[in-house]
C-alpha positions in Angstrom: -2.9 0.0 -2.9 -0.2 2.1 -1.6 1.3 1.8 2.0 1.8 5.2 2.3 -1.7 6.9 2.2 -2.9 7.4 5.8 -6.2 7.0 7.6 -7.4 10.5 8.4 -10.6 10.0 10.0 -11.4 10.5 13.6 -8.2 11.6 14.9 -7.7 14.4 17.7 -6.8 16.9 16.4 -8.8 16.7 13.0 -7.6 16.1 9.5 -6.4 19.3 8.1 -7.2 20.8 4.1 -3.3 19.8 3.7 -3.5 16.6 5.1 -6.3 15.8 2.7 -4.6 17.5 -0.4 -1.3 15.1 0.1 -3.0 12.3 0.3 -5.2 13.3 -3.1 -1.8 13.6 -4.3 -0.4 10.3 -3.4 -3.7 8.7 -5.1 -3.2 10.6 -8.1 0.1 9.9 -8.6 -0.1 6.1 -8.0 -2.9 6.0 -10.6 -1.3 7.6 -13.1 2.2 6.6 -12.5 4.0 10.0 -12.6 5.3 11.8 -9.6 5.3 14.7 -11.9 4.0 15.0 -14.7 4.9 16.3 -18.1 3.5 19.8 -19.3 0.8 18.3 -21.5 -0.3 16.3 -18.6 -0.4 18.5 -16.1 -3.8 20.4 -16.3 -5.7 16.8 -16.0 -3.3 15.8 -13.7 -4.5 18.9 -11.4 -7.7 18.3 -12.0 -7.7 15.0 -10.9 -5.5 15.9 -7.5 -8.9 18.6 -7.1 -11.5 16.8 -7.7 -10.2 14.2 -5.2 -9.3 16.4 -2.7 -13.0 17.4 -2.7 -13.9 13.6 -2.7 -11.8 12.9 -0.1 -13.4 15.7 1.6 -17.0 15.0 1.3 -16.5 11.7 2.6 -14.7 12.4 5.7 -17.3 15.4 6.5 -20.0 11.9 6.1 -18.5 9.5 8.2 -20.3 9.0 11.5 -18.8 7.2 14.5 -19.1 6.2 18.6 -15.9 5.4 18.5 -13.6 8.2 20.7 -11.1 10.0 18.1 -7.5 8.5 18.2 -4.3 10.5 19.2 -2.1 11.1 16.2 0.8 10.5 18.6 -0.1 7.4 20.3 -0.9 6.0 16.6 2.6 7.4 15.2 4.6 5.8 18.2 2.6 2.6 17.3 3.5 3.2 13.9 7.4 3.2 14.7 7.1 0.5 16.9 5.4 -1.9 14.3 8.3 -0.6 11.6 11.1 -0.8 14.6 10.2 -4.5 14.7 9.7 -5.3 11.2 12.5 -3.7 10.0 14.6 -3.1 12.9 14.4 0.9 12.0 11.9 3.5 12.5 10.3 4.9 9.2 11.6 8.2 8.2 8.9 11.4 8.5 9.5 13.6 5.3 8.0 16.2 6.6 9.9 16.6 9.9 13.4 16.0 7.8 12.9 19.6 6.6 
């Protein structure tokens, strides 16, 4: 599947409505192959990116753990570490390049 959709369950703090959108998004697109797509396409294409946002949401609101939430910091810097020593640089973070 794709390397780029992130866990979001049990984290401190919790997943966030956006957080589960953009990864909806991500799915989408990998399944359908367009980043964008055309006019025509577009209605099912946002249907799609909805109704697995609300998948995505119903699950999360499900899942049931003992285990104490992780730190979205500690798992980033471990995160940059792993790509720091696989690839000798640290990933870029779209959204903090704006």
């Amino acid at each position: 599947m794709c390397r780029n959709i992130k866990t979001l369950f049990n984290f401190e703090p919790p997943v966030t409505e956006d957080e589960i959108r953009a990864s909806a998004i991500q799915f989408v697109r990998k399944l359908s192959g367009f980043s964008r797509p055309s006019k025509v396409n577009e209605a099912a294409f946002d249907l799609a990116v909805d109704e697995t946002t609300a998948a995505a949401r119903k699950l999360l609101q499900s899942l049931v753990t003992n285990a104490p939430p992780r730190d979205r910091e500690v798992e980033a810097a471990r995160l940059r570490q792993r790509s720091l020593e696989r690839f000798g640089k640290a990933p870029v973070n779209p959204t903090r390049a704006r």
